[in-house]
C-alpha positions in Angstrom: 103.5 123.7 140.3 101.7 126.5 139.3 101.1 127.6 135.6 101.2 131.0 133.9 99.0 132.0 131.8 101.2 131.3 128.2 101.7 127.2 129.8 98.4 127.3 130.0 97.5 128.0 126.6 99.7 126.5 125.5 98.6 123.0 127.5 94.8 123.9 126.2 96.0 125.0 122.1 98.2 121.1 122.2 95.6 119.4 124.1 93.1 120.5 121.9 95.1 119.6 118.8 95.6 115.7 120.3 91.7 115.9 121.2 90.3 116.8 117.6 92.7 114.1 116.2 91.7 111.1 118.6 89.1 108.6 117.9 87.7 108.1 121.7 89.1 109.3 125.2 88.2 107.6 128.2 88.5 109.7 131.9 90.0 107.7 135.3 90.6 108.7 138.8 94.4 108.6 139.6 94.1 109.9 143.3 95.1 106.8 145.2 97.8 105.3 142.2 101.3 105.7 142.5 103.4 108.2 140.8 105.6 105.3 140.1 102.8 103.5 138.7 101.3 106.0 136.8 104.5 106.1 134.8 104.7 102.3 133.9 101.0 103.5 132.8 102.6 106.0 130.6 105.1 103.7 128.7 102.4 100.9 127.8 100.1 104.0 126.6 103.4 104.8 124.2 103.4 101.7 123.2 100.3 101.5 122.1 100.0 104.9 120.5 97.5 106.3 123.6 98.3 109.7 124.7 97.9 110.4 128.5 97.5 113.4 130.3 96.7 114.4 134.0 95.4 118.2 133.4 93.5 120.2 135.9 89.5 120.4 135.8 89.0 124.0 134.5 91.7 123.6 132.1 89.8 120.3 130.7 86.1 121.6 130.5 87.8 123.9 128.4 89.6 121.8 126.2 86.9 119.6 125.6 84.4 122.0 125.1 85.9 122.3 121.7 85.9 119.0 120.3 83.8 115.7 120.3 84.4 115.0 124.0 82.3 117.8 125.6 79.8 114.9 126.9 82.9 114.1 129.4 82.4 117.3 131.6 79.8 116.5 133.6 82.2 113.4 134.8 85.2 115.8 135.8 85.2 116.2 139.5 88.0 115.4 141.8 91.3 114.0 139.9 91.4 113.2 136.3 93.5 111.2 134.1 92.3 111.4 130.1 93.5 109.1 127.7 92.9 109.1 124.1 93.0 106.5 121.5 95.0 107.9 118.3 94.9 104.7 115.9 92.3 101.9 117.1 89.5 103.5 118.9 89.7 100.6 121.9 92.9 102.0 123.0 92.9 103.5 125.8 90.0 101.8 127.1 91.6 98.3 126.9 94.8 99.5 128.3 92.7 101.9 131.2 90.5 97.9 131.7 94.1 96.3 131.7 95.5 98.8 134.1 92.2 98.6 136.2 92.4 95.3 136.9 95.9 95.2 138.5 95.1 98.5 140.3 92.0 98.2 142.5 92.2 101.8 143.5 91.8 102.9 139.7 88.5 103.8 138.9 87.1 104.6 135.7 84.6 107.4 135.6 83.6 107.6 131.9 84.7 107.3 127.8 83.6 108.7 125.2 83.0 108.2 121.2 81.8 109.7 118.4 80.7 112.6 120.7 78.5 110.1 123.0 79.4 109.1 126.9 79.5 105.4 126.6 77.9 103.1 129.7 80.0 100.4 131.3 79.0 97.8 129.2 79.5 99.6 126.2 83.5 101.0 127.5 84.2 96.7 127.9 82.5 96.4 124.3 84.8 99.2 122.6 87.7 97.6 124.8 87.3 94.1 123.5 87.4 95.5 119.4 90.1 94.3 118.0 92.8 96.6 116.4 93.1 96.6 112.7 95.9 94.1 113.0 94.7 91.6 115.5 91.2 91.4 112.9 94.0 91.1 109.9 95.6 88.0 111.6 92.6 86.3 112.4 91.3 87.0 108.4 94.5 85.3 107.6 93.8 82.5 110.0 90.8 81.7 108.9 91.5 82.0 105.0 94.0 79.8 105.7 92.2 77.3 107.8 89.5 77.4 105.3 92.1 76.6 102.3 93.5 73.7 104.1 90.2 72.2 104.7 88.7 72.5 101.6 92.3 71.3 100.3 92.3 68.4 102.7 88.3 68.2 101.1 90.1 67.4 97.3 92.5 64.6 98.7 90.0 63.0 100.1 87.7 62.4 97.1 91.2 62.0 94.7 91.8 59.3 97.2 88.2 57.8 97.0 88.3 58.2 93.2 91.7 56.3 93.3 90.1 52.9 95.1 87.0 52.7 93.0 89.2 52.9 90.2 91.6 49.7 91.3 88.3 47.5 92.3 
């Protein structure tokens, strides 16, 4: 479907908006993925607060020309899917990993963050950070591990203490 000029600008001005915002943005090629399953792509990136879009080249390198993504454009040749991470900045990645691994035919070109391209083994490093809550469940976890050990720790000697006291 072709766009005039106005949809355009509009695409680039929102795009733009959702760009300076995110905290990473990771680039895919969707050319041999379903539509179908490009929508149940769509619905876990809602989920997870990961905006997804599938914009035309030109329109892109212009887009990210203005924010902290420009190191993507050398990566945007054939068909592009971007996804950015709003809250956590492993995201998108995990969920483009997650969705890469079901999906042979999806191919990750590049992510970037805090204005750098990241290599492969840096994208799995920013995938596997946890989110703020995951790292606030396993503080609690471990406080609370922690607090029954050393409370186990007391009974222990109280007990001790108790049977040198009736010899």
């Amino acid at each position: 479907m072709a766009l005039n000029l106005q949809n355009k600008k509009d695409i680039i001005y929102k795009t733009i908006e959702i760009s300076k915002s995110a905290i990473s943005a990771i680039i895919a090629d969707p050319s041999r993925i379903t539509a179908n399953e490009i929508t149940k792509l769509r619905k876990k990136a809602r989920e997870k607060n990961v905006i997804i879009n599938i914009i035309k080249n030109t329109l892109l390198r212009k887009i990210i020309k203005k924010t902290n993504f420009k190191c993507l454009k050398n990566i945007l040749k054939g068909q592009n899917i971007i996804a950015y991470s709003i809250d956590n900045p492993g995201s998108a990645v995990k969920l483009f990993k997650e969705f890469s691994k079901k999906n042979k035919n999806f191919q990750i070109k590049g992510a970037a963050f805090e204005g750098k391209l990241l290599s492969l083994s840096q994208i799995d490093y920013l995938a596997n950070i946890p989110t703020i809550k995951e790292a606030l469940t396993k503080l609690a976890i471990t406080l609370k591990i922690a607090s029954i050990g050393k409370l186990v720790y007391i009974i222990y000697n109280v007990c001790k203490i108790k049977e040198k006291n009736k010899k």
